[in-house]
C-alpha positions in Angstrom: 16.3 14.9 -6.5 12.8 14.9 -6.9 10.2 12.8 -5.2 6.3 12.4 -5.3 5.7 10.4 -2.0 1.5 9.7 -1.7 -0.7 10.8 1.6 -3.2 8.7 2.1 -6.2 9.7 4.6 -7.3 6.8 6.7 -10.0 6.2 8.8 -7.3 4.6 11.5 -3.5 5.2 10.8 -2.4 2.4 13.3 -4.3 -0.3 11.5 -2.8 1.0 8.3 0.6 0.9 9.4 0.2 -2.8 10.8 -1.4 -4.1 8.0 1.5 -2.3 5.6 4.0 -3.8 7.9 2.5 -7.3 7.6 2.7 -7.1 3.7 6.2 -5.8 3.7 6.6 -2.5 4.0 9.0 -1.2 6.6 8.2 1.7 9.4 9.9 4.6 9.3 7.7 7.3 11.8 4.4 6.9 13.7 3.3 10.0 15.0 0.7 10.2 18.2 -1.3 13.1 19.0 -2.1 13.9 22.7 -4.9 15.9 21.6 -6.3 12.4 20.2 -6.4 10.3 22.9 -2.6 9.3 22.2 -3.9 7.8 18.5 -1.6 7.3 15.9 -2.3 10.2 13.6 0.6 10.0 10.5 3.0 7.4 9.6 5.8 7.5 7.0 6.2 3.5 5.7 8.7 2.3 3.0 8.5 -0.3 0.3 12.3 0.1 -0.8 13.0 3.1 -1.8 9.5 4.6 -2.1 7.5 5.6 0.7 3.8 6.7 1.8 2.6 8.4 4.0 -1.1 7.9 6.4 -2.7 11.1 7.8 -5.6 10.6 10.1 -9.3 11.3 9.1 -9.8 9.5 6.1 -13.5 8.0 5.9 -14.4 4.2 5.4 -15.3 3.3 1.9 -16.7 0.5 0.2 -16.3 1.5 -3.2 -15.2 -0.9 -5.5 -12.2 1.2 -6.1 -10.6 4.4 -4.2 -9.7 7.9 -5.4 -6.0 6.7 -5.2 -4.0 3.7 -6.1 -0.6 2.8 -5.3 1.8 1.2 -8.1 4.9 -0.6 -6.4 7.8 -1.6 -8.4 9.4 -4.3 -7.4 11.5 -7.7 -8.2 10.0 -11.4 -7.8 6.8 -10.1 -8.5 5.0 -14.0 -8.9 6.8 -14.9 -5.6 5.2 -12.2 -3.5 1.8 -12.7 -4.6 2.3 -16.1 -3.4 3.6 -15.1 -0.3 0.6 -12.5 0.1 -2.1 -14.1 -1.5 -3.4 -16.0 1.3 -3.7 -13.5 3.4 -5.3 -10.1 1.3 -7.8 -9.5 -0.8 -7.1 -9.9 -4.9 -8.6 -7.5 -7.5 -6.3 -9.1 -10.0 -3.7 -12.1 -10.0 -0.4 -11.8 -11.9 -0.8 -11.4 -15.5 1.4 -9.3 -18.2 -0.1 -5.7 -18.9 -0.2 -4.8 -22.4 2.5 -2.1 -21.1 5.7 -5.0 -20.6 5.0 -4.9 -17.0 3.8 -8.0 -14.7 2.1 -7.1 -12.1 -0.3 -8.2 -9.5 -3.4 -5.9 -7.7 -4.8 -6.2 -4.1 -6.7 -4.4 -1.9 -5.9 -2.7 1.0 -7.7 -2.4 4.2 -9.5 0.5 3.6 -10.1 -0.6 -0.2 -7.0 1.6 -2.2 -5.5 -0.7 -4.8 -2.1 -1.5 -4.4 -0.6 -3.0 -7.4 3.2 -4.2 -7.6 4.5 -4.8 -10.9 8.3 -5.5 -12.5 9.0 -5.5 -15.9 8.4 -8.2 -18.0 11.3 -10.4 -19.0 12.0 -11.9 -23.1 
């Protein structure tokens, strides 16, 4: 099997993980650091069967859009963005993509897109 799971550099790993884990994803390792004042320093987070990972020492941005973004595939695609909606930033609200996905972007906390899409259904 081959996997491409994404490392993201963050300015604070344990914010990441919590706001991850309040859109959905599930926890799978947090990692402290003595050395760091017992800071979370890498996590390894799930969205079903893909995962990401959060390494410490990213830097703030406030670019309208990051050097990374993070596609999700998913089911129920219109019911999470209403679950979700209230509560994160939208770049764009569901629409169909000229590709036969629908999909929905936000933004995370530190500004990386996140977009979660499902095929489009005839």
């Amino acid at each position: 099997m081959r996997i491409v799971t994404p490392m993201i550099h963050v300015p604070d790993v344990a914010r990441a993980v919590d706001w991850y884990r309040d859109i959905g994803f599930s926890v799978l390792e947090v990692h402290h650091e003595p050395c760091e004042n017992g800071q979370a320093t890498f996590a390894i987070l799930a969205f079903g069967e893909g995962q990401v990972m959060f390494n410490a020492g990213g830097a703030a941005s406030d670019a309208h859009r990051r050097e990374v973004d993070l596609y999700v595939q998913t089911e129920g695609v219109d019911a999470l963005y209403a679950r979700l909606k209230a509560t994160v930033e939208t770049v764009e609200p569901p629409h169909d993509a000229f590709y036969g996905m629908r999909e929905f972007i936000i933004r995370d906390l530190n500004r990386f897109w996140i977009t979660f899409g499902e095929p489009v259904r005839a």
